[in-house]
C-alpha positions in Angstrom: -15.5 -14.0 24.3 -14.4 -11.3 22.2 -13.7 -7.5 23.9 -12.2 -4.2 22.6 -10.3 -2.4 24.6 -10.0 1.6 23.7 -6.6 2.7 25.0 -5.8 6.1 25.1 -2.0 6.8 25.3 0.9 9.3 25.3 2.0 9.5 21.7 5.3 9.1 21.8 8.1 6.2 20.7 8.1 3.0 22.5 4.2 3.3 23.7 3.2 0.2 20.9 6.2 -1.8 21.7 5.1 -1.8 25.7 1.5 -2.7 25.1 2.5 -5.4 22.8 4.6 -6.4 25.0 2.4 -6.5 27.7 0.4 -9.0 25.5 3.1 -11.2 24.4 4.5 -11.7 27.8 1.2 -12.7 29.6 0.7 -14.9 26.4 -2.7 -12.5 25.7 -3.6 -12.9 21.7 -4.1 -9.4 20.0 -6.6 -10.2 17.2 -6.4 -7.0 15.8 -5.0 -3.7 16.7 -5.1 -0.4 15.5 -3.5 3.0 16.2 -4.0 6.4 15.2 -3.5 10.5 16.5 -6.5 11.5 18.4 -7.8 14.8 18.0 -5.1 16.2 20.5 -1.7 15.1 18.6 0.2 14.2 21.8 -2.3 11.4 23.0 -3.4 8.3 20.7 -5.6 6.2 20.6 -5.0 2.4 20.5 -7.7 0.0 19.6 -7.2 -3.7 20.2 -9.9 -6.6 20.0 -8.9 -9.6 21.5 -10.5 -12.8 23.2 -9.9 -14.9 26.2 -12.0 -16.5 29.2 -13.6 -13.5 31.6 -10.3 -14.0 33.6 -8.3 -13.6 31.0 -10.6 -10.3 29.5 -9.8 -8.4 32.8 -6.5 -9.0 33.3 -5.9 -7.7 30.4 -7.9 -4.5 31.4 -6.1 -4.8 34.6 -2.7 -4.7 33.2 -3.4 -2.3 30.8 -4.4 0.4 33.3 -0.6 -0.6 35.0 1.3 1.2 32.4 2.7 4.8 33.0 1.9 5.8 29.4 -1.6 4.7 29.6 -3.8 7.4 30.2 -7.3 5.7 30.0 -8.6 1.9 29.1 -12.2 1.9 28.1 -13.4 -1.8 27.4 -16.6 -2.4 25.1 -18.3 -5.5 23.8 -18.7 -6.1 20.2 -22.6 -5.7 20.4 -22.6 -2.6 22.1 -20.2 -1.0 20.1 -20.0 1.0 16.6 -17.0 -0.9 14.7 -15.7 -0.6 11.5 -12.7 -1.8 9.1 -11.1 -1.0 6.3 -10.4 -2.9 3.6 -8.5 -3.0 0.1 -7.9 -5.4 -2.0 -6.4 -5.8 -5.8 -8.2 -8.7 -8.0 -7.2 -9.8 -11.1 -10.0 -9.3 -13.7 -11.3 -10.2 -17.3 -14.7 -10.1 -19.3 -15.9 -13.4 -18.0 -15.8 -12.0 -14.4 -16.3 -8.5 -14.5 -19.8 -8.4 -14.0 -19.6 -10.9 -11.0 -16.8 -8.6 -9.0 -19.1 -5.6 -9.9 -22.4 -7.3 -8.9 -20.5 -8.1 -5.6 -19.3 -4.9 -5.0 -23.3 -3.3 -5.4 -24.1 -6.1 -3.0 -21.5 -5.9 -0.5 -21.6 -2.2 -0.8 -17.5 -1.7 -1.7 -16.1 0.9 -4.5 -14.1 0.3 -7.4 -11.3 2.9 -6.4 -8.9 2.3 -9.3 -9.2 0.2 -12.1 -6.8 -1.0 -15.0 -7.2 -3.2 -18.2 -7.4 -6.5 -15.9 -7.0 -5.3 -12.4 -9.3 -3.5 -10.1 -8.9 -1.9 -6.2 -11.3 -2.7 -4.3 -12.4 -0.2 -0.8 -14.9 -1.7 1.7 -15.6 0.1 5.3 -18.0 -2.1 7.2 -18.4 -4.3 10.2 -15.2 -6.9 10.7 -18.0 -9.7 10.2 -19.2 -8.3 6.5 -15.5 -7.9 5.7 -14.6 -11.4 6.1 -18.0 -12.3 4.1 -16.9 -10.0 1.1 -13.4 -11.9 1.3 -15.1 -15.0 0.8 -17.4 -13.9 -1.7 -14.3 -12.7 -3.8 -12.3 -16.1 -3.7 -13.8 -17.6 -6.6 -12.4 -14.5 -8.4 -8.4 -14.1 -8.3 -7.3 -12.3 -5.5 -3.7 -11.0 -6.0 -3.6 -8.9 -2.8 -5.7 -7.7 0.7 -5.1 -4.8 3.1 -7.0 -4.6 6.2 -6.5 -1.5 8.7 -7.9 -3.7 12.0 -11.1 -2.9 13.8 -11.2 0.5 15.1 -14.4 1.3 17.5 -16.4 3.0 19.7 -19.0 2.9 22.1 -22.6 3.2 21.4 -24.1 6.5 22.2 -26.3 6.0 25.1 -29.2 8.7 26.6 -27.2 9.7 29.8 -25.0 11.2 27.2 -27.0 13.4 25.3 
């Protein structure tokens, strides 16, 4: 079972080596994490996906919600949630398979964001699941180098909200 945790934290130095090490010592598996600046500079945001038994899913919450610089963990499963990554990636290109790498790009829904005689960047934004398709898709092509920020998320909007 897969769960995303949305940490809010102090932004300040050391925060990302705690948490990590919160995971690494209870021998949790981060399968992607992600941090940024929240709208208010002093607090951040950390997003981190990662699996485990029910047990394993809570004590993770548990623990979280133990640190001083934590300020609030809000967990979310992936179907009730609005994820996205981001993705580049540099291919090696020439006129026999051009027009596949551009066919899979209007398929996949990615942009060409820079280009050169026989390479092209590639940008996708999309679910982590489409991603991982569009990385597959592009193997038969040569594939010099991939980027991937991690999922960030957020929970659906529900009624009681609005």
């Amino acid at each position: 079972m897969k769960r995303i945790y949305s940490v809010l934290v102090e932004n300040r130095s050391g925060v990302l080596c705690k948490v990590a090490g919160l995971f690494s010592r209870r021998c949790f598996n981060i399968d992607s994490l992600a941090v940024g600046e929240t709208d208010d500079e002093s607090i951040s945001c950390m997003t981190i996906v990662s699996s485990g038994d029910e047990r394993t899913i809570e004590q993770i919450e548990k623990q979280l919600n133990k640190k001083l610089d934590v300020i609030k963990v809000k967990t979310f499963d992936e179907n009730r949630s609005i994820s996205r990554e981001l993705m580049l990636m540099k291919v090696k290109y020439n006129k026999n398979n051009r027009r596949d790498i551009l066919e899979t790009c209007n398929i996949m829904k990615a942009d060409i964001v820079d280009m050169s005689k026989s390479f092209m960047i590639i940008q996708l934004c999309d679910v982590p699941a489409k991603v991982k398709m569009f990385i597959n898709m592009m193997q038969s092509v040569s594939v010099v180098e991939v980027a991937r920020t991690g999922t960030l998320a957020l929970q659906e909007c529900l009624e009681s909200e609005k």
